[in-house]
C-alpha positions as CSV (number, residue, x, y, z in Angstrom):
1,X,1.8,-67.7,16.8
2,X,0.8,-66.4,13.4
3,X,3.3,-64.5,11.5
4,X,1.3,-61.4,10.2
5,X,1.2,-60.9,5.9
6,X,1.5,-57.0,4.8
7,X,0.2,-56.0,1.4
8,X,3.1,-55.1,-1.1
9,X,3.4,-52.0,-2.9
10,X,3.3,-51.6,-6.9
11,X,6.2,-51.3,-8.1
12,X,7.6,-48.4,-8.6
13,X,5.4,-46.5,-6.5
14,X,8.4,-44.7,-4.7
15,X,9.5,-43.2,-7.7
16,X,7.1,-42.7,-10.1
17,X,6.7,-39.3,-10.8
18,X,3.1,-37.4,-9.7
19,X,0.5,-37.5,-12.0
20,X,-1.5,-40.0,-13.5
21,X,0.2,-43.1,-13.1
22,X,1.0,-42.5,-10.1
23,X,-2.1,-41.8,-9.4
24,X,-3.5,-45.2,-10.4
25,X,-0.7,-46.8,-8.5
26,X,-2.4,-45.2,-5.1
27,X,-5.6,-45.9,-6.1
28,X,-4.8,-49.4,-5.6
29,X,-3.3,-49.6,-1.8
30,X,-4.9,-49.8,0.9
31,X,-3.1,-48.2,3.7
32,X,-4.2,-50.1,6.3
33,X,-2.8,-53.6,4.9
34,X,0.6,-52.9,4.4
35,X,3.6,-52.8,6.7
36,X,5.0,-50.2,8.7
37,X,7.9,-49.2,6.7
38,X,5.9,-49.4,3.5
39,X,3.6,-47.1,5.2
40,X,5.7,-44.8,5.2
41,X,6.6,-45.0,1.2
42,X,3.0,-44.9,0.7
43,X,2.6,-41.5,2.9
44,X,5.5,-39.9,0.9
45,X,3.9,-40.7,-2.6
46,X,0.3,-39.5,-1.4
47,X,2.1,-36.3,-0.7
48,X,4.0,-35.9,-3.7
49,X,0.7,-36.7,-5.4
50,X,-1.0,-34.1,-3.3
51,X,1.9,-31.2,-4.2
52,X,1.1,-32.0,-7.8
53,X,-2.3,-31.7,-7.6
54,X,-2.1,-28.6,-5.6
55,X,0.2,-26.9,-8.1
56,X,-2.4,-27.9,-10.9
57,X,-5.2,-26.3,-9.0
58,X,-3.1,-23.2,-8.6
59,X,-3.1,-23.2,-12.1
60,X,-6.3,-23.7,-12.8
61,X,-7.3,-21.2,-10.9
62,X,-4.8,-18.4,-12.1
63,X,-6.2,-18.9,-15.6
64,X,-10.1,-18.4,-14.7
65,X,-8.8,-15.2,-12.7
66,X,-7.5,-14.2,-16.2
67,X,-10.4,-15.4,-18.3
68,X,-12.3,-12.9,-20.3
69,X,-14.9,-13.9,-22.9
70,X,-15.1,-10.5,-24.4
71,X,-11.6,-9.9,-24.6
72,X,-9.4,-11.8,-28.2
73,X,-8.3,-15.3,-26.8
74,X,-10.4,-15.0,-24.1
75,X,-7.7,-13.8,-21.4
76,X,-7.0,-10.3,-20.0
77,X,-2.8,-9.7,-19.3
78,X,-4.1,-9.5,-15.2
79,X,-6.1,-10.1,-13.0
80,X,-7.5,-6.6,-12.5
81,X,-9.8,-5.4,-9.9
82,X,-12.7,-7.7,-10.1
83,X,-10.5,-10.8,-11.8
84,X,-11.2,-12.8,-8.6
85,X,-14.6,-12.0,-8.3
86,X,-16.1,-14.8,-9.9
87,X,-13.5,-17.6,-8.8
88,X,-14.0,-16.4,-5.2
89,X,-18.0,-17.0,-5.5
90,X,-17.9,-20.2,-7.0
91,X,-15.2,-21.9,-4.5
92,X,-17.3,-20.2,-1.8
93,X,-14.1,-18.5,-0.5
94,X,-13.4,-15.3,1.2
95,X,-11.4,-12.6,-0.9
96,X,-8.2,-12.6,1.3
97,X,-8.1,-16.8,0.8
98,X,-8.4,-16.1,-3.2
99,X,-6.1,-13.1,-3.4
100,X,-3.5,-15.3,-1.7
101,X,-3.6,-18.1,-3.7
102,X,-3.9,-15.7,-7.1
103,X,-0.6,-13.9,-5.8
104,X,0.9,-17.5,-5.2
105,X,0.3,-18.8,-8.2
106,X,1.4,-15.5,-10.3
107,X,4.2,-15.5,-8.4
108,X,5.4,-19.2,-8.6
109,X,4.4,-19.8,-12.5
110,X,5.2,-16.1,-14.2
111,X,7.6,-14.5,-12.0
112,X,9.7,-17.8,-10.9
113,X,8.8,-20.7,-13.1
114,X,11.3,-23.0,-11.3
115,X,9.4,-22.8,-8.5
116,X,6.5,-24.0,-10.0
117,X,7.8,-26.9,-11.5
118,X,9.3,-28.1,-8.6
119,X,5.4,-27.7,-6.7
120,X,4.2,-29.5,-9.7
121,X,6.9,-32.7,-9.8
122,X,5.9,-32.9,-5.8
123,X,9.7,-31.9,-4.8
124,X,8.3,-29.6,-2.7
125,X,5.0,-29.1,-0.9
126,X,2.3,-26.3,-1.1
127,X,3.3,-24.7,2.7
128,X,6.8,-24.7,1.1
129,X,6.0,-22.9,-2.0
130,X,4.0,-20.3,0.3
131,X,7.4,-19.2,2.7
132,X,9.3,-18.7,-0.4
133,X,6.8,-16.3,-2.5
134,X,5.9,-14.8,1.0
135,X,9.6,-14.4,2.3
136,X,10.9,-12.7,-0.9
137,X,8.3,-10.3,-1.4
138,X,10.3,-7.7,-0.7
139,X,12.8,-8.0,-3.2
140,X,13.2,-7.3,-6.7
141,X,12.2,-9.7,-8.8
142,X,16.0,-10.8,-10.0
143,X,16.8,-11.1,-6.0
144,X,13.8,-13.2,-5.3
145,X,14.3,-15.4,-8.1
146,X,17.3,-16.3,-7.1
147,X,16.8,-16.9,-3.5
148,X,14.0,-19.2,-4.6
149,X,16.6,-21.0,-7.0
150,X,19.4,-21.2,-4.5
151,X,17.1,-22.7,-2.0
152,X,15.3,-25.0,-4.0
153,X,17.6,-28.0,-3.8
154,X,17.6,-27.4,-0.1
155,X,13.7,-26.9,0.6
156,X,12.8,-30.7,0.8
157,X,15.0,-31.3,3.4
158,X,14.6,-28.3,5.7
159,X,11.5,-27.9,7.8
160,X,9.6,-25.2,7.7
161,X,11.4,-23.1,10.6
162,X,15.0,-24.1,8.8
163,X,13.2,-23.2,5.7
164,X,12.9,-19.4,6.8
165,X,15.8,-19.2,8.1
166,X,17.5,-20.1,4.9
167,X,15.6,-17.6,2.9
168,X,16.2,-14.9,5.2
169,X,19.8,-15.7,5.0
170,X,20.4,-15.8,1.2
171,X,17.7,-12.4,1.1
172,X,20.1,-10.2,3.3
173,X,22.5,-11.5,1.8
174,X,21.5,-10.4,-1.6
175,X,19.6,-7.4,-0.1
176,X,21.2,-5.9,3.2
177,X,17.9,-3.8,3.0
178,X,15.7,-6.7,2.5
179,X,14.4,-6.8,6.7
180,X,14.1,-3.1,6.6
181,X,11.3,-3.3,4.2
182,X,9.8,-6.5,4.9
183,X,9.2,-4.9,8.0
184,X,7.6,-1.4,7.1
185,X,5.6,-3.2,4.0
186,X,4.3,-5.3,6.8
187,X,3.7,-2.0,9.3
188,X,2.2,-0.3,7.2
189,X,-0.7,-2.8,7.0
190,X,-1.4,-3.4,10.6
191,X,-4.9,-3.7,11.3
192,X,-7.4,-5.2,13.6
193,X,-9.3,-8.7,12.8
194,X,-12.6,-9.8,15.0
195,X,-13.3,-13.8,13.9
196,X,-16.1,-15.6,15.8
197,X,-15.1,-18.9,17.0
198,X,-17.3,-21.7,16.3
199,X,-18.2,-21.6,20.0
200,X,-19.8,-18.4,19.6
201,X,-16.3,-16.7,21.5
202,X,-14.6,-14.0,20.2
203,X,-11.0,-14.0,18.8
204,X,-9.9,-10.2,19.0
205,X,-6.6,-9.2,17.1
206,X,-4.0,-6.6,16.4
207,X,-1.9,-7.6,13.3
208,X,1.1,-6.2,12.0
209,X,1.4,-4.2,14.7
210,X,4.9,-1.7,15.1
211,X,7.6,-4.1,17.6
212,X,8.2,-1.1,20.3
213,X,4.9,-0.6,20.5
214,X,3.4,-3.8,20.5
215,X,6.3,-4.8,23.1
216,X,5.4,-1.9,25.3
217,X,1.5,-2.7,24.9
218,X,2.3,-6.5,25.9
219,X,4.4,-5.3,28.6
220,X,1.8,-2.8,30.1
221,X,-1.1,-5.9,30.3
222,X,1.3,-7.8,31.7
223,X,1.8,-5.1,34.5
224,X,-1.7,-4.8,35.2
225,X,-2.3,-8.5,35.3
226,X,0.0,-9.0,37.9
227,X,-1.5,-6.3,40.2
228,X,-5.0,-7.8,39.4
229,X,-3.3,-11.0,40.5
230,X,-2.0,-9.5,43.4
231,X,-5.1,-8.1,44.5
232,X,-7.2,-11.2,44.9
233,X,-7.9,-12.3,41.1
234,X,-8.8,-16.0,41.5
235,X,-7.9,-16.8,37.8
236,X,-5.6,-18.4,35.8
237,X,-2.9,-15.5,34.5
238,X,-4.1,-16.0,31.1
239,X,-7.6,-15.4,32.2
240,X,-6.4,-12.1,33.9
241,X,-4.6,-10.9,30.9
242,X,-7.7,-11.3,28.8
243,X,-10.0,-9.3,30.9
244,X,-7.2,-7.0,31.3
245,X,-7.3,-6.5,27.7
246,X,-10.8,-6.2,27.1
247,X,-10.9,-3.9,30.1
248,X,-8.5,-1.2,28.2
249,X,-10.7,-1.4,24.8
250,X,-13.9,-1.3,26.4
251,X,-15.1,2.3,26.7
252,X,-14.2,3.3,30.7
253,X,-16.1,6.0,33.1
254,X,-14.9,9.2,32.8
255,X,-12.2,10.0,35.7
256,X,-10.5,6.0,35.7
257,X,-7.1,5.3,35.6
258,X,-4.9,2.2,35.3
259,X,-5.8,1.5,39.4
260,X,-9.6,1.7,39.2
261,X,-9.0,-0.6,36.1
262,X,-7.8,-3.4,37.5
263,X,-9.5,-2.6,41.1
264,X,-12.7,-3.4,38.5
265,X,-11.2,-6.2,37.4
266,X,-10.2,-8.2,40.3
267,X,-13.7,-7.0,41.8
268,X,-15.5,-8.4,38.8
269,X,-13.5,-12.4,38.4
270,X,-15.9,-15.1,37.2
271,X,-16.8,-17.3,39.7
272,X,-16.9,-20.4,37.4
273,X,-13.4,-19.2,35.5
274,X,-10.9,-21.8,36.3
275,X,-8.5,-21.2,39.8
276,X,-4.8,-20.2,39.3
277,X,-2.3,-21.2,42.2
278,X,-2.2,-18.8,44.9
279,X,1.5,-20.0,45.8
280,X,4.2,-20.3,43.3
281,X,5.3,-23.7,42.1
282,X,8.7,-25.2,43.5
283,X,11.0,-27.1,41.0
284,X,13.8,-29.2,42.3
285,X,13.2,-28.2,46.3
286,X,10.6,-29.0,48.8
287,X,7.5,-26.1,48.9
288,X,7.9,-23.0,51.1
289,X,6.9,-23.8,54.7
290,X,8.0,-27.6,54.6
């Protein structure tokens, strides 16, 4: 029995700071040949690589938002109305992806520098840099700056759940207000998003949507659902909701009410739609009827 050989790592790989030389250092392993718990190493380092790179991007792309050859020194002091306009068409992005990454960057190299340079040295990755520009956005900028330094040292180590929770610790904290708003800024730009799938389905949203509301909405689909169910609805429960739902936004005859509505519904089940269970499932006993 042969005793498999692993590739070694450069030296230094593991803490070699992002950038160039580190850069070179990954350029020559092949992940494949070394061992498990190098793998590992290697996996880290590509990311901390990665974070860099990402934060130099942001950059980049922050200062062609700003970039104005008619204007002394060739930038303007923001990005303006149209500022994105350019850098959107040539990365072939949509205006919401550009915005956000704009307001990231603005946020993580003017407003809290620290946060920046911790993206950029790969202490923290790019989804960690977005919860703590997007989870402070409702406080001043002196609060959020100082959430985002508090919780800095911690960030690495927290996932991206434990992560939120921290920040919306040290922001009520700071700012027993700080829910409050996050939640009416939020409200108050509630909308409705319609995505094709790329399998030619529809993904139909509500966003933002007021809680009592959108619990009592939920709730009320739910009902119907059920009585659907009840009334002969082969379907899975998730199929039942969805035609629920599309029921209620589709435009109905003149005179129906919730009964005809799901009387239409249960009439009107797919044939080919998967089957639901016509019995509830049994845990930890024998099945009714046994």
């Amino acid at each position: 029995m042969f005793e498999q050989v692993f590739a070694s790592l450069p030296e230094g790989l593991a803490t070699t700071p992002p950038g160039a030389t580190l850069g070179a250092l990954l350029e020559q392993v092949d992940p494949r040949a070394v061992s498990p718990r190098d793998s590992v190493t290697l996996a880290l380092a590509w990311r901390r690589q990665l974070s860099h790179h990402e934060a130099r991007y942001a950059r980049a792309a922050r200062e062609a938002a700003l970039a104005d050859p008619d204007l002394p020194g060739g930038r303007r002091e923001g990005y303006g109305d149209f500022g994105a306009d350019e850098l959107r068409v040539a990365l072939v992005e949509s205006r919401t992806r550009v915005s956000k990454l704009l307001h990231q960057a603005r946020t993580a190299i003017e407003a809290i520098p620290q946060l920046w340079a911790a993206w950029d040295a790969g202490l923290i990755d790019t989804d960690r840099v977005r919860l703590c520009v997007t989870w402070t956005s409702s406080l001043s900028a002196e609060h959020a700056a100082s959430v985002v330094r508090r919780v800095l040292p911690e960030a690495p180590a927290l996932t991206l759940a434990g992560l939120i929770e921290r920040l919306q610790q040290l922001a009520t904290a700071l700012d027993p207000l700080w829910a409050e708003r996050l939640y009416e800024n939020s409200r108050r730009q509630r909308r409705v998003r319609a995505r094709r799938t790329g399998s030619g389905t529809v993904n139909l949203s509500g966003l933002d949507l007021p809680l009592d509301a959108g619990a009592l909405s939920t709730a009320h689909v739910e009902a119907l659902a059920l009585r659907a169910k009840a009334l002969g609805h082969p379907g899975l429960i998730d199929t039942i909701r969805a035609d629920i739902y599309l029921a209620l936004l589709s435009p109905r005859p003149e005179g129906w009410d919730d009964d005809a509505l799901v009387a239409h519904v249960a009439a009107n089940a797919c044939p080919t739609d998967p089957r639901g269970r016509r019995t509830p499932v049994h845990v930890g006993g024998p099945p009714a009827g046994r």
